[in-house]
RODRENDREN-870112 format. One record per residue: x, y, z of N, C-alpha, C in turn. Coordinates in pm, whole numbers, plus 50000, padded with zeros to 5 digits. Example, Ala and Ser with C-alpha at 12.3 -4.5 7.8 and 13.67 -1.06 7.14 Angstrom:
2
513194943150780512304955050780513204967050780512854977550708513674989450714512905000350787
***
This chain:
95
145586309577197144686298777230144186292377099144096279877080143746269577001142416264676992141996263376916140886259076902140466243076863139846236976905140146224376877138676215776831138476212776724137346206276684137146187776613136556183076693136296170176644135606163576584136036158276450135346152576346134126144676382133126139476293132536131576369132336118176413133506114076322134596103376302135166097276473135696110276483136466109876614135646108176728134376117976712133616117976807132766103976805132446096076740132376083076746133306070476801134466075976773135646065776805135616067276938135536079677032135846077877182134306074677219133376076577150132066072177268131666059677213132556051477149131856040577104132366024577225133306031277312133316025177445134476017277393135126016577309135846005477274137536014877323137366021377298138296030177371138806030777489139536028777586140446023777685139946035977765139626036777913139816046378007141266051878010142146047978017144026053678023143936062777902143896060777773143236065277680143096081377651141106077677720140696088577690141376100177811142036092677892142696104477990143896113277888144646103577844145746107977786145596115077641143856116277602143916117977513143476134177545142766131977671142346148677735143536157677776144596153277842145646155877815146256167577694146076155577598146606156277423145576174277389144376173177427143946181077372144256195077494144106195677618144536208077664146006210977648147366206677576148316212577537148266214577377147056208677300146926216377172145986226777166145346226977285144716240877301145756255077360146646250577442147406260277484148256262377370149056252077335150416251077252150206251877104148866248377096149096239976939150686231876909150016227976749151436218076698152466221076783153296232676761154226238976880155126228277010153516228777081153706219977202153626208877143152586202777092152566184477114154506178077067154906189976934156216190176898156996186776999156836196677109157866198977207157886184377296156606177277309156506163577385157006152377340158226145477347158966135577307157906123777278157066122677408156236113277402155206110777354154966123077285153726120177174153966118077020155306118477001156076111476895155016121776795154906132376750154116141776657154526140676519154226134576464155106133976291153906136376215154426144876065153516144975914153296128975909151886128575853151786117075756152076118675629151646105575539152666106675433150946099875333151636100675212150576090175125149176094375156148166081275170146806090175136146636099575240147016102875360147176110275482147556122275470148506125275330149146135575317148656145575362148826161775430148646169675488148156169875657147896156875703147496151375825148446154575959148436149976081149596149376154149136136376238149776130076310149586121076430150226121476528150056121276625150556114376804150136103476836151306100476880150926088476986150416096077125149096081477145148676083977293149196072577409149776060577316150556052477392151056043677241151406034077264152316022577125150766020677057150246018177091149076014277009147916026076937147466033477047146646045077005147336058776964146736065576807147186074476790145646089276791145936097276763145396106676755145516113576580144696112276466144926117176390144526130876332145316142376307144386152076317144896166476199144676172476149144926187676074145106199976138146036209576031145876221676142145856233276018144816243476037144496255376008145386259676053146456268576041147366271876101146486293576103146076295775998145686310375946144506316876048144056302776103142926307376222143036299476359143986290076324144226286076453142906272076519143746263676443142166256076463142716242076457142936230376563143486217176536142046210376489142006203976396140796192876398141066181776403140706174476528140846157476532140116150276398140966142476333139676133276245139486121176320140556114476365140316102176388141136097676560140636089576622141366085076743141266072876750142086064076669142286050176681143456041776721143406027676683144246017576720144896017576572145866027476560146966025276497146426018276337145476025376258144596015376188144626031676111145696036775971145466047475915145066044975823144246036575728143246033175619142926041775610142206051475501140966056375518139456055575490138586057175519137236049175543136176059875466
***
């Protein structure tokens, strides 16, 4: 079992309403197979397209939650721990 913690970044991005209902479903989704699966699973989901980032992101990962919204997030692998940083519109700047 996975543990899953959200930045406060993230936790701003979904309650700031600007965030799509389809979304935050798919994004609840996203998080009970990185709680079961970790990386592992989201891997195993074609459709969450799971890739390393690259550049200032380096060590990061992302999914897609549809073409537009991704999920950006890290993994402790030694304790078992995904941390969301960010859940946006495809917008990997960092801030």
């Amino acid at each position: 079992m996975w543990t899953i913690l959200e930045h406060r970044q993230a936790d701003k991005d979904l309650s700031s309403g600007r965030v799509p209902i389809e979304i935050l479903k798919r994004y609840e989704k996203w998080k009970d197979i990185a709680m079961l699966s970790g990386p592992q699973g989201l891997r195993a989901i074609k459709g969450f397209r799971d890739e390393a980032l690259s550049g200032d992101w380096k060590g990061f990962r992302s999914s897609r939650l549809n073409e537009q919204w991704r999920v950006v997030y890290s993994v402790e692998a030694e304790v078992m721990i995904v941390q969301v940083v960010r859940v946006t519109a495809h917008d990997y700047r960092k801030r």
